[in-house]
C-alpha positions as CSV (number, residue, x, y, z in Angstrom):
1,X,-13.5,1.6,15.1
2,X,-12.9,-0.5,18.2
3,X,-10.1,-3.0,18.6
4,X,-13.2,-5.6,17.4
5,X,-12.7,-4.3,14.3
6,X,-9.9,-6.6,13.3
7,X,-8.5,-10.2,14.8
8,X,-5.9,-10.9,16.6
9,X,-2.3,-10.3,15.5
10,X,-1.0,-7.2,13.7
11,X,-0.8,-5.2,10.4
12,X,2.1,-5.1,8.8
13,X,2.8,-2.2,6.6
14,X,5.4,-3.0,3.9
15,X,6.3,1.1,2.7
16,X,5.4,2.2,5.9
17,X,7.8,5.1,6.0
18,X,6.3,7.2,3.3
19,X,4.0,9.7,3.2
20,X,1.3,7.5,2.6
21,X,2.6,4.0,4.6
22,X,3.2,6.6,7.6
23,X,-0.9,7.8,7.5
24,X,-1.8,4.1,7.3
25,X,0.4,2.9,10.1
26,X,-1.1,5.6,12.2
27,X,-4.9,5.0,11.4
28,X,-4.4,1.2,11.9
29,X,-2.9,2.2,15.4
30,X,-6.3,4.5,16.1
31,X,-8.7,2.0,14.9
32,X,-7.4,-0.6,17.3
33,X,-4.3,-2.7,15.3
34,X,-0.7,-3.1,16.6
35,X,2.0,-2.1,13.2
36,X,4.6,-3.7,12.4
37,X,6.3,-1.4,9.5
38,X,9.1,-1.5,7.2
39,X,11.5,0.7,5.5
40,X,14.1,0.8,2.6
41,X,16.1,4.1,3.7
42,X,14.3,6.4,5.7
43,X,14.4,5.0,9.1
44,X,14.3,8.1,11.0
45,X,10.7,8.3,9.3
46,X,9.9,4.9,10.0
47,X,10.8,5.3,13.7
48,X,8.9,8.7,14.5
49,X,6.2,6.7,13.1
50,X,6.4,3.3,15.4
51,X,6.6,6.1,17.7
52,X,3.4,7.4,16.6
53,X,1.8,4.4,16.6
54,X,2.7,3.6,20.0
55,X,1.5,6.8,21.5
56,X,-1.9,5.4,20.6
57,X,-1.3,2.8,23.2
58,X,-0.2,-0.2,20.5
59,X,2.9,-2.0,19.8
60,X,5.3,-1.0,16.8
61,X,8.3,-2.6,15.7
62,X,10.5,-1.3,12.6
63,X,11.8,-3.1,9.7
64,X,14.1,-2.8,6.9
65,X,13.0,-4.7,3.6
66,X,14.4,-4.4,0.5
67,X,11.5,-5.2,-1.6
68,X,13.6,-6.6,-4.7
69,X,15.1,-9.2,-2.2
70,X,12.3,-12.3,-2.3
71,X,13.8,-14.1,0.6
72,X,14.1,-10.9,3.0
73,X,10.7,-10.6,2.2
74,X,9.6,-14.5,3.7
75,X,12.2,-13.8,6.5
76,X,10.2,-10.4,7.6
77,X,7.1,-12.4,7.4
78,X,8.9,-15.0,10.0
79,X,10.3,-12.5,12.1
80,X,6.8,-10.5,12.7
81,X,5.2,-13.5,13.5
82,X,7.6,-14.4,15.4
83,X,7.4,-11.0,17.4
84,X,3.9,-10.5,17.0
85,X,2.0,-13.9,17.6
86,X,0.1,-12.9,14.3
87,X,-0.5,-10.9,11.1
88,X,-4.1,-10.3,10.2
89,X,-3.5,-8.0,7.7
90,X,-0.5,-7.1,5.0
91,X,-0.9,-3.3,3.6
92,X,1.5,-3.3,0.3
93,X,2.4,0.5,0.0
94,X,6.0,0.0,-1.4
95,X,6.8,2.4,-4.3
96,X,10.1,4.4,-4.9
97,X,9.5,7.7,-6.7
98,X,9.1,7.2,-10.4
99,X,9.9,9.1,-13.2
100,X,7.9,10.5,-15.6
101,X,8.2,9.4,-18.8
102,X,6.3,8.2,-21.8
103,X,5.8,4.6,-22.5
104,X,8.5,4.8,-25.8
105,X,11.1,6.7,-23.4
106,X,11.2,4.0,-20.9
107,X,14.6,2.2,-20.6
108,X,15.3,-1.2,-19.9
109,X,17.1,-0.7,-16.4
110,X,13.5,1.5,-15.9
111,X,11.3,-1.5,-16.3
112,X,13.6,-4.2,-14.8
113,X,13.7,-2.0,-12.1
114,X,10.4,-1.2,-11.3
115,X,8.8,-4.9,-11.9
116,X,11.8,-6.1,-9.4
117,X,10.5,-3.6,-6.8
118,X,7.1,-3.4,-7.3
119,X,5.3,-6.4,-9.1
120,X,8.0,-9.2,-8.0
121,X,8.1,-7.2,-4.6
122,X,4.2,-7.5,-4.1
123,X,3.9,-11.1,-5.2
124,X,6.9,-13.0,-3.2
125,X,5.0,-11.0,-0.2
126,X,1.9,-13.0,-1.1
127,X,3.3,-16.0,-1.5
128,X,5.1,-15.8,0.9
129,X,2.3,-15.1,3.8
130,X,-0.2,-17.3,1.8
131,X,0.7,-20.2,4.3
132,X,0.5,-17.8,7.5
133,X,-2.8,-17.0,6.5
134,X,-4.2,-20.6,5.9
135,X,-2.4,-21.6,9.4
136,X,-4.4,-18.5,11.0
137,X,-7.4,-18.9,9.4
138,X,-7.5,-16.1,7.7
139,X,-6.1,-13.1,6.9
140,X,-6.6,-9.8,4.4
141,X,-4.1,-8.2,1.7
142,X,-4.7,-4.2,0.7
143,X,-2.6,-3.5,-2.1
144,X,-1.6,0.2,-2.7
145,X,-2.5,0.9,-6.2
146,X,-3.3,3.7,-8.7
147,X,-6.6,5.4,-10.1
148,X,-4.7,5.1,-13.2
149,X,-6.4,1.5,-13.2
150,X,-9.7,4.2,-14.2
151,X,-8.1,7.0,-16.9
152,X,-4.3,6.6,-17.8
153,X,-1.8,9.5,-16.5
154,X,0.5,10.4,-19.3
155,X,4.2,9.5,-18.2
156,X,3.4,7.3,-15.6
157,X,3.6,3.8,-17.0
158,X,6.1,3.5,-14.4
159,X,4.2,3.5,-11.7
160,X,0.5,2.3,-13.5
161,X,2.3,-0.6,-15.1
162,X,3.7,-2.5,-11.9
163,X,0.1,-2.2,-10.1
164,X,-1.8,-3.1,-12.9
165,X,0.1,-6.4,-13.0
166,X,-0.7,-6.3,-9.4
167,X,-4.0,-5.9,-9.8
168,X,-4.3,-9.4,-11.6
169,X,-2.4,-11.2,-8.0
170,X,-5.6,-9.5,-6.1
171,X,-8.0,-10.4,-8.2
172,X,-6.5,-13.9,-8.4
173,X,-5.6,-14.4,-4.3
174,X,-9.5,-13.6,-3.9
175,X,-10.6,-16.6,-6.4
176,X,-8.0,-19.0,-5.2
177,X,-8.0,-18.3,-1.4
178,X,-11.2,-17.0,-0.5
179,X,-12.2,-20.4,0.6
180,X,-9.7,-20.4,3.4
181,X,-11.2,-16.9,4.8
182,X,-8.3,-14.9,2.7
183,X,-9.4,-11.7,1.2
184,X,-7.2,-9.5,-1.0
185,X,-8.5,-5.6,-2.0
186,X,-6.5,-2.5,-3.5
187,X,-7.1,1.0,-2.7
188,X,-6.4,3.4,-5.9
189,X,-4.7,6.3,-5.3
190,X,-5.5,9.6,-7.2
191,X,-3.7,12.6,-6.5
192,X,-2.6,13.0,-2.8
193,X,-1.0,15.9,-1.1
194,X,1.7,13.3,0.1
195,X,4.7,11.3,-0.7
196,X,5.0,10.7,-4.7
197,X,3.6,13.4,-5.1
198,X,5.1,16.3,-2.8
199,X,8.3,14.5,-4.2
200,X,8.0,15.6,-7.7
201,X,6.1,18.8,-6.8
202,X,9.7,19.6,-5.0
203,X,11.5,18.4,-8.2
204,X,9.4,20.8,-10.5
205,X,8.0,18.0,-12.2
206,X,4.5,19.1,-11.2
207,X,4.0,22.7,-11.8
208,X,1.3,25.2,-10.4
209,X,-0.6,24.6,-14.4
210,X,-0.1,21.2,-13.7
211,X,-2.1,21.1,-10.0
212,X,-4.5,23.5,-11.8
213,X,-5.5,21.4,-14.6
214,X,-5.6,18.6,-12.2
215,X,-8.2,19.9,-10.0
216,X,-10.3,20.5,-13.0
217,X,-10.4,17.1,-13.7
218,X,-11.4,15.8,-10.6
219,X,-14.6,16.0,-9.6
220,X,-14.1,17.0,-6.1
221,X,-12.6,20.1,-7.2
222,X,-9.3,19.5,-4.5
223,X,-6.6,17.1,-4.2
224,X,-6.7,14.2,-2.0
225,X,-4.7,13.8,2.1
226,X,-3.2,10.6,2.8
227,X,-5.5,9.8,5.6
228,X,-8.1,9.3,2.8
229,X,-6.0,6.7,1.7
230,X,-5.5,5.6,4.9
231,X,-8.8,5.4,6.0
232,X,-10.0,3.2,2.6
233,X,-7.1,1.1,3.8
234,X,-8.6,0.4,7.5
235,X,-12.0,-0.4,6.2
236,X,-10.8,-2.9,3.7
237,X,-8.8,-4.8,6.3
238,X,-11.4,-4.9,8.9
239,X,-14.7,-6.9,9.6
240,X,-16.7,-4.5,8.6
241,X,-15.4,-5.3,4.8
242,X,-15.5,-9.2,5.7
243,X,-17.5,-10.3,2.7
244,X,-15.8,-7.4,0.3
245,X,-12.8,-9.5,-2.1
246,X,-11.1,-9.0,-4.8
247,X,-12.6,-4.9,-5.1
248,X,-10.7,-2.5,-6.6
249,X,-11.6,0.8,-4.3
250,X,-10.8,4.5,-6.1
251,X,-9.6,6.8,-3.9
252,X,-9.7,9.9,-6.4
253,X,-12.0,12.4,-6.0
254,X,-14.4,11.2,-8.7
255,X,-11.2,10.7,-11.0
256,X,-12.4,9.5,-14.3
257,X,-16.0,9.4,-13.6
């Protein structure tokens, strides 16, 4: 892609400092987008990628956002305007590591705590820039998701749960605001080789029978890289998905098919 690809402004990348948020930023940067990119604790991350990001000849700037704090969220969206002229895009990759649990195991803190973060998080974002947009003429959400929208993972209602409700904001932001040239998309993640994942690989939450039996049931026989995420994630925000809204995109390797 060409810096055509998208309009004016930048992408901002809330979870940009994850294994994930960090592949987006950087294929954004390649495909012709400034980043702006934000961070809970792991700013050294989140600065080698602005880094990153700028050595493909764009402009970064680095953020911390705690996504259970609504009005830290509308301030970020001020301050990148502010910095940036522009947003044309808002990539919603936020998601601490959750634990794995079964649905009747869940604690209340659990599911305070991960609607807070995640579904509260994603939605003052969106209402927040809703205005932005509509005063640009446009502009394009990607929500971060899970294939477990397709087949349900045991033990992960944790993470399912929060971006399924999700889910409903996209599918609603493309009814409601598609007729001020607003389009809202998710990518659903299978598997990846990255982040969450590596996380509880390192915990010994995911075993070697575990990543066996998982690559059984994926059709592609291999589990996914974050750049496939990434790149799912560049096509949805740019012109070449213009007239694509409120799609649900699996990024799975053939995950429940």
């Amino acid at each position: 892609m060409t810096t055509s690809a998208f309009p004016s402004g930048v992408t901002l990348v809330i979870g940009g400092s994850g294994g994930i948020g960090r592949s987006i930023c950087r294929e954004f940067a390649r495909a012709g987008s400034d980043v702006a990119l934000t961070y809970f604790s792991r700013e050294s991350a989140a600065q080698q990628t602005a880094d990153e990001v700028r050595a493909q000849d764009r402009s970064a700037s680095v953020h911390r956002l705690d996504t259970a704090d609504g009005a830290a969220i509308a301030a970020l969206i001020d301050t990148v305007a502010q910095q940036h002229g522009r947003i044309h895009t808002i990539v919603f990759s936020a998601a601490a590591v959750t634990e794995q649990v079964y649905i009747s195991r869940i604690t209340r803190d659990q599911w305070q705590r991960a609607l807070t973060e995640e579904v509260s998080g994603f939605f003052n974002t969106v209402q927040a820039a809703l205005p932005r947009f509509r005063a640009w003429g446009g502009g394009s959400f990607v929500h971060i998701g899970s294939a477990g929208e397709v087949v349900w993972p045991a033990r992960d209602g944790l993470s399912v749960i929060p971006k399924a409700a999700n889910e409903a904001v996209v599918r609603g932001v493309a009814r409601e605001e598609g007729r001020f040239n607003i389009r809202a998309n998710s990518v659903l993640v299978g598997v990846i080789d990255a982040g969450m994942h590596l996380e509880l690989q390192r915990r010994g939450v995911f075993d070697a029978q575990w990543e066996r039996n998982t690559i059984d049931a994926v059709p592609l026989k291999r589990i996914g890289k974050a750049e496939d995420i990434a790149h799912a994630a560049v096509f949805l925000a740019s012109d070449r998905a213009s007239y694509i809204t409120g799609h649900q995109l699996p990024v799975a390797g053939g995950f429940g098919v």
